[in-house]
N, C-alpha and C positions, 0 to 999 in steps of 0.2 A: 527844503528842509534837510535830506539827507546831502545834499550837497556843502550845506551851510557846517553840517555836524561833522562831515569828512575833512573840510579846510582848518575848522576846529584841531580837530585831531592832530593833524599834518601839523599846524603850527605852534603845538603844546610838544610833539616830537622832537621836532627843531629846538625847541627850547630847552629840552633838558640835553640835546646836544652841542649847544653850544658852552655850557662852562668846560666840557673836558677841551675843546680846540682852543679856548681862550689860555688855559694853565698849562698844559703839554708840549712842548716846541717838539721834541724827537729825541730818537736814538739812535746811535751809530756806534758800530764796534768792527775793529780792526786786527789784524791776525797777521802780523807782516816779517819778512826778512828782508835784508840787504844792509846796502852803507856805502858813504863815497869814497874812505880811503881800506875799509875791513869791513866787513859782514856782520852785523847781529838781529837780533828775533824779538819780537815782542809783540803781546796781545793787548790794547787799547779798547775803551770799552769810551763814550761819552752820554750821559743824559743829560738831556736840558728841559727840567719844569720850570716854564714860568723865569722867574730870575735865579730860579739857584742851578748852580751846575758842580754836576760830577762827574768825574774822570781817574777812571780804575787803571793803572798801569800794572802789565806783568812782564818781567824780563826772564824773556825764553832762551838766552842765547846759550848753546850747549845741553838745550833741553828738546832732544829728540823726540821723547815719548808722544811732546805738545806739540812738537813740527812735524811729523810726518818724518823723522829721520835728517830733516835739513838744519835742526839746531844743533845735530852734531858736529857739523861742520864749520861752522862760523865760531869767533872767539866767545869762550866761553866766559872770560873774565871781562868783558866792558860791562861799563857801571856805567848806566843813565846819570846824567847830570844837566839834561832841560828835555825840556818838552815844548811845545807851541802846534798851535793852528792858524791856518790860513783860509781864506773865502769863507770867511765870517763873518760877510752880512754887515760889516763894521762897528759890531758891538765892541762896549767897554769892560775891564774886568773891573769891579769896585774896588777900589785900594784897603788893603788891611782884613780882607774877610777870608783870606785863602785859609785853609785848616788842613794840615799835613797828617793821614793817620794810616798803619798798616804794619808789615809784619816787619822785625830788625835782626838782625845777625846776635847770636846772642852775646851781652856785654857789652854791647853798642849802645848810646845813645844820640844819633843822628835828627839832625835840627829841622823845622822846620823849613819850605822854599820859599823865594820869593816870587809876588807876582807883579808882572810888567804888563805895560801895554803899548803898539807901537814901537817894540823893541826891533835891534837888527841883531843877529849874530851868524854870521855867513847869509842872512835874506832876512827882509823884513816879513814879520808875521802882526797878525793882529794883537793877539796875548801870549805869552809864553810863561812859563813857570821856569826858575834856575836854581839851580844850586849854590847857594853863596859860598860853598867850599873849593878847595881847588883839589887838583889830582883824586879828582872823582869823590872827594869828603860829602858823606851827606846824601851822596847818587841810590840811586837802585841798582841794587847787585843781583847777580842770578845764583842760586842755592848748587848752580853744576859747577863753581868752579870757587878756588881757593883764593880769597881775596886777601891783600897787605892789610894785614892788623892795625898799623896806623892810622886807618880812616876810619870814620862813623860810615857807617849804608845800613839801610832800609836794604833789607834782601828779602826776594820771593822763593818758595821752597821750588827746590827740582822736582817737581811731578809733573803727571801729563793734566790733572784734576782742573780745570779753568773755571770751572762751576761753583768753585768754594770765594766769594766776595773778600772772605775775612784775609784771604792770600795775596791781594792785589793792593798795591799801595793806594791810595785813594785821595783825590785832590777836590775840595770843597769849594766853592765860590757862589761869590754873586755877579751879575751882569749888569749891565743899562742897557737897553735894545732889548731886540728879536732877533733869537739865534737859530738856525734851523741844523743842525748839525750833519743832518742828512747830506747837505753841499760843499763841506767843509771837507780839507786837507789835512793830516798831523805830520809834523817832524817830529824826531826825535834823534837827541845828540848825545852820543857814548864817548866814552871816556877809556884808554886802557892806561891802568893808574901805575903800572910798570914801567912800560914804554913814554907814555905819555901825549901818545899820539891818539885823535880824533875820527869819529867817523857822525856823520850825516845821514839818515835815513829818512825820506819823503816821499805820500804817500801819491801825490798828485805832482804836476809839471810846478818846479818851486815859481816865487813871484816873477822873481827874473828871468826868468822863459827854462832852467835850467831842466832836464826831463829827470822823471820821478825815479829814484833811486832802490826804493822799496820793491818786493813782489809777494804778492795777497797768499798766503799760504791756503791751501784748500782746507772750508770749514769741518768743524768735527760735531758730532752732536752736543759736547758739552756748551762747545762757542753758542749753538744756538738757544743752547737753554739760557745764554744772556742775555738772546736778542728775545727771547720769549719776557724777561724781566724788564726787559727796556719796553717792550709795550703795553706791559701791564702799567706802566707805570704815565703813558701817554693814551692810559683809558683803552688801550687794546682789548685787556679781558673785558671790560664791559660793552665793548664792539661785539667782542665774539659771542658774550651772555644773548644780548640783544637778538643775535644772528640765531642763538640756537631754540629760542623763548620761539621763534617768530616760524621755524621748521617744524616744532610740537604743536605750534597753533590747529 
């Protein structure tokens, strides 16, 4: 009888553990500098519940305070202009559901991206988001450096702050599949809208064997307070509730 009441137990456990694994795929957040023809910095953040997915971009470049001093050094004026991930599990992004929203230069009005899937530009990736503008129109710019008025940008402010959501441009979506984002690579492609010359930043060995361009900048406590949000959001704090319910026991 107490045997019968114990497997009881155990399998009523299980059960209210499993809708959090079934909605919560993961989180992944990125803190990176480099580039394949110039140097830039940026903080990447991904959640994936379920089929909706978010991806908070911040363009660090020439923002020391947030790099440990190495955004000093790289250009301060490239403007994002795509984004993509790769070893993605081969999911699809749903056409038409991407939602563009975050902080802009003031006087700008910069347009929504577009999203692809299967795209190539310099490697192929699974989805990418682009900028339908040209000479960086429409890109994320970084609040460290003087941008040509000509263009629309999405710009993130110069501080070292990464814990403020409302400052990171933010890309919306839906999926097909099962994405785990945990195993996944980001590119990201800059713009100098002066010169007009490109640069490449990838976080893993790209598709075509190319090696990863990128280098992981050492975390800060703010970064962790996203990764602290990504797991709340994958039933983490109800992991940790559970865990500390079970120590007062």
């Amino acid at each position: 009888m107490i045997k019968t009441g114990r497997l009881l137990a155990l399998a009523s456990a299980l059960a209210v553990g499993l809708p959090a694994a079934a909605y919560a795929d993961g989180f992944q957040s990125y803190k990176v500098c480099g580039g394949l023809n110039f140097s830039t910095c940026a903080a990447v953040s991904i959640n994936v519940v379920g089929s909706s997915v978010t991806v908070r971009v911040w363009n660090l470049s020439g923002n020391g305070a947030a790099t440990y001093g190495v955004g000093s050094t790289v250009a301060a004026n490239t403007v994002f202009n795509g984004i993509g991930f790769y070893n993605t599990g081969g999911v699809s992004a749903v056409s038409g559901t991407l939602q563009t929203t975050g902080p802009v230069r003031a006087g700008d009005t910069p347009s929504g991206w577009g999203l692809q899937n299967n795209a190539t530009l310099g490697f192929s990736v699974d989805w990418k988001t682009i900028s339908p503008g040209k000479g960086g129109a429409n890109g994320i710019a970084s609040g460290c450096a003087a941008i040509p008025t000509n263009i629309e940008v999405w710009q993130n402010p110069c501080t070292g702050n990464l814990g403020n959501t409302a400052d990171y441009v933010t890309f919306s979506f839906q999926i097909s599949g099962t994405w785990d984002p945990t195993t996944s690579d980001v590119v990201l492609r800059g713009i100098n809208p002066v010169s007009g010359s490109s640069t490449e930043c990838w976080t893993g060995n790209s598709p075509n064997g190319a090696p990863s361009t990128c280098t992981t900048v050492t975390p800060e406590p703010v970064t962790m307070s996203l990764l602290a949000t990504g797991l709340a959001g994958m039933g983490g704090a109800g992991f940790l509730r559970r865990r500390k319910q079970k120590q007062t026991a």
